[in-house]
MDTraj code that builds the backbone (N, CA, C; nanometers):
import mdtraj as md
import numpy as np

residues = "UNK UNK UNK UNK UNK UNK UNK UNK UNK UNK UNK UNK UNK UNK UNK UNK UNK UNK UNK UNK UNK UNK UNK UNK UNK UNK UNK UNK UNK UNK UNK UNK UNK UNK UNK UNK UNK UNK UNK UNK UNK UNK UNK UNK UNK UNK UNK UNK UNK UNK UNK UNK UNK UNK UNK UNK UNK UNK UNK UNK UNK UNK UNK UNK UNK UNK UNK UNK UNK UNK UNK UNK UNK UNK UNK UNK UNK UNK UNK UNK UNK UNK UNK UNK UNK UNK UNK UNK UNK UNK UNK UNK UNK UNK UNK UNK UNK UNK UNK UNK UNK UNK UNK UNK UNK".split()
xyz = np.array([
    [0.2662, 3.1503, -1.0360],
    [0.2991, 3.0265, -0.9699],
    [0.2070, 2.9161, -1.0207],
    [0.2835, 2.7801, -1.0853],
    [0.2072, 2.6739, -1.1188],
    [0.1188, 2.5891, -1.0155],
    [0.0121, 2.6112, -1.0311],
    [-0.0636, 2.4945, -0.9217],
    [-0.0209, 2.3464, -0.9019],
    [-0.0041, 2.2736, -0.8814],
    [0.0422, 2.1185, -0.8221],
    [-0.1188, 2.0080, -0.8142],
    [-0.1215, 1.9327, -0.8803],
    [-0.2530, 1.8719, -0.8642],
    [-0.2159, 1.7535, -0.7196],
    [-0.2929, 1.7761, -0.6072],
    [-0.2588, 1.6738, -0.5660],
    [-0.3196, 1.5366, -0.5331],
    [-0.2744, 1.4435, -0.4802],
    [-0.2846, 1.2978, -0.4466],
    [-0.3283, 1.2463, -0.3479],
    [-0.4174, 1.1396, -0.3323],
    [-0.4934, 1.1415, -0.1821],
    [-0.3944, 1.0314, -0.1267],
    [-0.3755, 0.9969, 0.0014],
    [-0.3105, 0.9234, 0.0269],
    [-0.3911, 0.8131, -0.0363],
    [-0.5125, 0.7407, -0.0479],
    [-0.5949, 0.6494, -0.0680],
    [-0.4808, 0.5635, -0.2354],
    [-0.4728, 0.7071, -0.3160],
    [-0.4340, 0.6611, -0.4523],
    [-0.2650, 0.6348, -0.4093],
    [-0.1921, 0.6852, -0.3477],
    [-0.0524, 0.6769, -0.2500],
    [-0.0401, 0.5317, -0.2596],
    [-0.0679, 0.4618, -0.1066],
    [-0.0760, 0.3425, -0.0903],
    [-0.1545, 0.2315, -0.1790],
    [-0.2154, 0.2772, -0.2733],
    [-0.2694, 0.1422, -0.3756],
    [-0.1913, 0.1445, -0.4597],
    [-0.1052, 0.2494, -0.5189],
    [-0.0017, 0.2409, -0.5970],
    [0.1433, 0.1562, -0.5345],
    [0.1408, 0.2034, -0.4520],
    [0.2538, 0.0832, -0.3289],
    [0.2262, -0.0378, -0.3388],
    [0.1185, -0.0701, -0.3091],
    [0.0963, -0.1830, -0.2986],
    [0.1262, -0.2684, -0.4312],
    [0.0511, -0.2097, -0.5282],
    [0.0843, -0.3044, -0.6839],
    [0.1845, -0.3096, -0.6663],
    [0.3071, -0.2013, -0.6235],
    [0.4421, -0.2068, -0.6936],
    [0.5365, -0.2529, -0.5890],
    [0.4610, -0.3051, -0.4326],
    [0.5701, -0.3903, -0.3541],
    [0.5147, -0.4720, -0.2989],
    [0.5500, -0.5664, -0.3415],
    [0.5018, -0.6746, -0.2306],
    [0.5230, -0.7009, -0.1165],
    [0.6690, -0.6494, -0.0542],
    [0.6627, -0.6449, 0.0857],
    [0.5364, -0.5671, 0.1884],
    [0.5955, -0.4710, 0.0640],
    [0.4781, -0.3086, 0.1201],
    [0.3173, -0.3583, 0.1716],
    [0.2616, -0.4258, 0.0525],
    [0.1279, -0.5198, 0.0531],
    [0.1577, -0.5569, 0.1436],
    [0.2165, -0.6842, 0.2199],
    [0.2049, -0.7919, 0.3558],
    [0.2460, -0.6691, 0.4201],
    [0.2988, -0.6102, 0.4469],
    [0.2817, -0.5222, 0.5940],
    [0.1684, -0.4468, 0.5763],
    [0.1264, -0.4260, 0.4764],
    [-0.0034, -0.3109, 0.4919],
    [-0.1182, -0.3850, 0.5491],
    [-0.1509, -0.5395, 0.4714],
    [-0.2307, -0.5952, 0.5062],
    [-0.2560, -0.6399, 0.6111],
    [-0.0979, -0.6905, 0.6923],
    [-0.0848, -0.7199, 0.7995],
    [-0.1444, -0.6401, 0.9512],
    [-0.1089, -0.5303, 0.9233],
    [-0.1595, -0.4013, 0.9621],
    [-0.2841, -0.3821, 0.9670],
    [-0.3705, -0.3838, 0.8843],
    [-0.4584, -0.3778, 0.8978],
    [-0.5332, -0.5279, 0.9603],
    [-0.4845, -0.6251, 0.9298],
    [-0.5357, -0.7020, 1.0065],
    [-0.5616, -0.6817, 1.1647],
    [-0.4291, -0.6674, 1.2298],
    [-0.4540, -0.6422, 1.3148],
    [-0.5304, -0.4988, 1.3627],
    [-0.5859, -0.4257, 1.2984],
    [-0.6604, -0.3034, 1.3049],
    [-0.7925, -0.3309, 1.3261],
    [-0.8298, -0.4368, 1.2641],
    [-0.9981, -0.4857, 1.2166],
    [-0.9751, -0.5630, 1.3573],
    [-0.8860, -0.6404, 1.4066],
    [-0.9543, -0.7293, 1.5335],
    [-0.9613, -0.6460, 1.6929],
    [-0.8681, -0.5272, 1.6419],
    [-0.8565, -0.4184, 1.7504],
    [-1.0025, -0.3373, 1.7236],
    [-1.0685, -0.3101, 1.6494],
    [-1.1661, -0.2246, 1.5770],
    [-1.2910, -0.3396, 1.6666],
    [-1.2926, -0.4706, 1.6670],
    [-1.3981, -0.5729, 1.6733],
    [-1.4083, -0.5344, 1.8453],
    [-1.2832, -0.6175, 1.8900],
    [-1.3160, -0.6238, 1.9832],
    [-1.3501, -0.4965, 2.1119],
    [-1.2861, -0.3955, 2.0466],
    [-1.2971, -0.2565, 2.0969],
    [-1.5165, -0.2307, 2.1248],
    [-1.5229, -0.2520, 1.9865],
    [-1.7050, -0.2756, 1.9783],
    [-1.7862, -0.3149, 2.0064],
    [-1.7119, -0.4472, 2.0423],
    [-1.7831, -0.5220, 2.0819],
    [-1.7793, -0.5422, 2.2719],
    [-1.6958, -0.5033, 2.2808],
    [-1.6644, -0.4478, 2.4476],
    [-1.7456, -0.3018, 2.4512],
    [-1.7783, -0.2769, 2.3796],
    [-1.8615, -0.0876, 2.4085],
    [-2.0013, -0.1527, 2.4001],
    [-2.0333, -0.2571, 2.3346],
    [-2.1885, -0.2954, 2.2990],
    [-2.2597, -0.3330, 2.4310],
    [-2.0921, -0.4469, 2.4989],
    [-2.1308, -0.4778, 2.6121],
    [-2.1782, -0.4278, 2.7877],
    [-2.0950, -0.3000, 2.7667],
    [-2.1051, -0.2175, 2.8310],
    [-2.0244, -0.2285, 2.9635],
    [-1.8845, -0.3484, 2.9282],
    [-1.8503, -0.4069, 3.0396],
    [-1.6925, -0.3059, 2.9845],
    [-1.6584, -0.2576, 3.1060],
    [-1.5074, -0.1582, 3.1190],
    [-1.3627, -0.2840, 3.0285],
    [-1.2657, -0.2601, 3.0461],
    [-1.1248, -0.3451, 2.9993],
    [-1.1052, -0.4533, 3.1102],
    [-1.1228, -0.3410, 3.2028],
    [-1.0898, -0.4568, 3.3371],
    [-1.1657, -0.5443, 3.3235],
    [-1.3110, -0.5558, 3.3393],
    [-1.4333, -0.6277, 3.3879],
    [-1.3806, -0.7665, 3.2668],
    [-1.3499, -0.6984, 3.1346],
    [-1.3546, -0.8037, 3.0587],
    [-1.2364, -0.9392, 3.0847],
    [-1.1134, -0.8296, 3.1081],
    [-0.9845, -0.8772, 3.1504],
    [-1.0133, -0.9656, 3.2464],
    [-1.0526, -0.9506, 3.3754],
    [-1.1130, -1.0281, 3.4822],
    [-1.1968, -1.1840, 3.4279],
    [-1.2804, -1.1445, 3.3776],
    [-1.3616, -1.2737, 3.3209],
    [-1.2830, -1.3480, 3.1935],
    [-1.2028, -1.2821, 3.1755],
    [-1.1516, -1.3550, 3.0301],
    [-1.0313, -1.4416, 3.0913],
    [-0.9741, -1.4066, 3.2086],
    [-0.8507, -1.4654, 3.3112],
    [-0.6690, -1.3933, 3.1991],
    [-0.7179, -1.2776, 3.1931],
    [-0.6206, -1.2310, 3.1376],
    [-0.5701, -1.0682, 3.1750],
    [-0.4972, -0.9980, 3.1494],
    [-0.4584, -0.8635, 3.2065],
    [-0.5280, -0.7521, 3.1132],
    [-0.5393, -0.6003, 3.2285],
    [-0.6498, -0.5131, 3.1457],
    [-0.5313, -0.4894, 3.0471],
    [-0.3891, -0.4915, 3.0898],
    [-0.2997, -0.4019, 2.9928],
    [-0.2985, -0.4666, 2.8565],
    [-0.3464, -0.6292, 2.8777],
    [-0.3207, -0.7077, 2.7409],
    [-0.4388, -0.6643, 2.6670],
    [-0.6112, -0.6056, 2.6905],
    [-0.7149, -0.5789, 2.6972],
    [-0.6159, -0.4305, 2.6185],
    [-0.5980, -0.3545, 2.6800],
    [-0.5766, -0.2045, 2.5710],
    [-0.4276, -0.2294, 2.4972],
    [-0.3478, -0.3351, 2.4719],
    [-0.2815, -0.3356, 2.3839],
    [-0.3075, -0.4226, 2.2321],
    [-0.4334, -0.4978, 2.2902],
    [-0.5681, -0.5722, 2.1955],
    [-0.5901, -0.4257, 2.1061],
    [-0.6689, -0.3363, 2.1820],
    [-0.7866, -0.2743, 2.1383],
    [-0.7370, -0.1162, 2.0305],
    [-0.5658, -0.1487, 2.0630],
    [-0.4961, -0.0594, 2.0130],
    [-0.4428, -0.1014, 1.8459],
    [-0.4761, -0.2088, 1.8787],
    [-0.4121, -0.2964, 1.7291],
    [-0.2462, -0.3169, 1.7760],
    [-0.2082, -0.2911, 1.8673],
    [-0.0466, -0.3232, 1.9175],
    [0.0011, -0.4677, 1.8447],
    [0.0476, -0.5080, 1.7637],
    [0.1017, -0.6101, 1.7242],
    [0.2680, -0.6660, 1.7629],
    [0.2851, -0.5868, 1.8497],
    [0.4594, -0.6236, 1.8773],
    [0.4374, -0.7572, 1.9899],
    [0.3543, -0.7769, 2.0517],
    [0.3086, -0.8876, 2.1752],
    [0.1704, -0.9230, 2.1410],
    [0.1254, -0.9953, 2.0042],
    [0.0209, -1.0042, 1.9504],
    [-0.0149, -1.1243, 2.0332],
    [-0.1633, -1.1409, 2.0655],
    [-0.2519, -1.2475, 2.1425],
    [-0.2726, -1.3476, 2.0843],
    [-0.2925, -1.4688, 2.1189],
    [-0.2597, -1.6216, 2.0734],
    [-0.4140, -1.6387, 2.0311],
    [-0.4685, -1.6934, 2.0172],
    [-0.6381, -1.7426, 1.9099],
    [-0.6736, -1.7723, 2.0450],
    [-0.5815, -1.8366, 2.1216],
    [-0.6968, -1.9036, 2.2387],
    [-0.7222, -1.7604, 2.3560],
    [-0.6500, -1.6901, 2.3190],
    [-0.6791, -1.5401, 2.4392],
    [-0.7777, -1.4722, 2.3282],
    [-0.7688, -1.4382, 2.2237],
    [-0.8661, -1.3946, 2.1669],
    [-1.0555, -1.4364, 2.1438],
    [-1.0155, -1.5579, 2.1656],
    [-1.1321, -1.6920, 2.1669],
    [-1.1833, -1.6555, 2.3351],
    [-1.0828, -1.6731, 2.4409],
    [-1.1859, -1.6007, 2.5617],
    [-1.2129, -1.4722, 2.5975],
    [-1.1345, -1.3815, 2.5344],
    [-1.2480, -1.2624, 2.5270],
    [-1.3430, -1.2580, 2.4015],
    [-1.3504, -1.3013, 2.3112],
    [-1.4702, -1.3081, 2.2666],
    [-1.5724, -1.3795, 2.3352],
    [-1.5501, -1.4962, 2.4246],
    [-1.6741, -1.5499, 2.4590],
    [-1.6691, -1.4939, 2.6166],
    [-1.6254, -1.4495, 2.6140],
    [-1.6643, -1.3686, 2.7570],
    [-1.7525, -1.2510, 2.7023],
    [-1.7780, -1.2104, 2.6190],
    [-1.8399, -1.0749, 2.5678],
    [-2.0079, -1.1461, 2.4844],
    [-1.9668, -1.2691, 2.4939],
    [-2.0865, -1.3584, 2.4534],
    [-2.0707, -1.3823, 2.3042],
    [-1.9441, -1.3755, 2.2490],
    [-1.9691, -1.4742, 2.0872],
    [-1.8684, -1.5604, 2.0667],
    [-1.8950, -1.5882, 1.9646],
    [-1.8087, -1.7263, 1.9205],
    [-1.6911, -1.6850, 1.8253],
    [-1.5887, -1.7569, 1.8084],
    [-1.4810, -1.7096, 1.7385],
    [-1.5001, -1.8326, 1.5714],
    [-1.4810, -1.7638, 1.4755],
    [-1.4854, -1.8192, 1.3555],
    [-1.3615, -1.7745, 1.2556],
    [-1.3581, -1.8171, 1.1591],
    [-1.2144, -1.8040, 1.0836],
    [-1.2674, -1.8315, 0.9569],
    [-1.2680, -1.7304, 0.8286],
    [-1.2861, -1.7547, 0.7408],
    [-1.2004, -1.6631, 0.6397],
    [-1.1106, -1.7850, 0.5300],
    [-1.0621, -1.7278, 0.4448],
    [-1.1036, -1.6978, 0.3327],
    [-1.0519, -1.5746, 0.2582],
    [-1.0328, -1.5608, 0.0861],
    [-0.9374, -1.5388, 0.0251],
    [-0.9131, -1.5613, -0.0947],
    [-0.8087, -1.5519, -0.1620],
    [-0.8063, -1.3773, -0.2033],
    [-0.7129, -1.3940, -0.1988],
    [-0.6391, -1.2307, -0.2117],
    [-0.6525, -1.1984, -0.3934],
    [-0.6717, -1.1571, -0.4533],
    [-0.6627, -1.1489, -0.6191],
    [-0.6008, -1.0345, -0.6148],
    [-0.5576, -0.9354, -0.5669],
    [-0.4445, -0.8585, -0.6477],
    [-0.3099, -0.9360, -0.6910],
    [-0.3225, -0.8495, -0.7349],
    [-0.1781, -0.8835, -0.8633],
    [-0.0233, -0.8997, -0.7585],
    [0.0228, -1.0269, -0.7830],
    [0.1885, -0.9934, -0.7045],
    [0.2462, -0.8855, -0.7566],
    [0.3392, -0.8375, -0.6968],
    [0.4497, -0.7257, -0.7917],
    [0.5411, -0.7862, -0.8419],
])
top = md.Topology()
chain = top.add_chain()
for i, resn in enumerate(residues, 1):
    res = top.add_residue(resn, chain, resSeq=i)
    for name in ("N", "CA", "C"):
        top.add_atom(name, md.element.get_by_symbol(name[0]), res)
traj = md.Trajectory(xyz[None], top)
């Protein structure tokens, strides 16, 4: 029996990506919202304050609080709900872009 060399997903999806560009904006997209679910998840554990506690002070719902922290993007949060739970947790909200340099497909 011939052995099969195999493929990590890592090399999978970077090959996708060069070769779709749709594929790219949803991946990226995706992950966007992963990194602000990833932040604020952390930054609520640093604080030591529960979903509710934050939900409460932020004047918003715990359920919107774990569909944040899930990366849920189907009912994604507006800058200004994101902006008061960050400063309810004590930071400031900033926005900084870069240009993307991979290659279009």
């Amino acid at each position: 029996m011939k052995k099969t060399k195999g493929v990590s997903l890592e090399t999978v999806i970077e090959r996708q990506i060069k070769k779709d560009k749709d594929f790219r904006i949803l991946f990226d997209e995706r992950r966007f919202y992963l990194q602000v679910a990833h932040l604020i998840t952390n930054l609520r554990a640093k604080s030591g304050l529960s979903q509710s506690e934050v939900a409460k002070a932020a004047g918003v719902s715990q359920p919107l609080i774990a569909r944040l922290e899930k990366g849920d993007q189907r009912r994604a949060p507006t800058f200004d709900t994101i902006y008061r739970i960050l400063k309810t947790l004590g930071y400031q909200l900033e926005i900084s872009v870069t240009r993307d340099h991979r290659k279009a497909a």
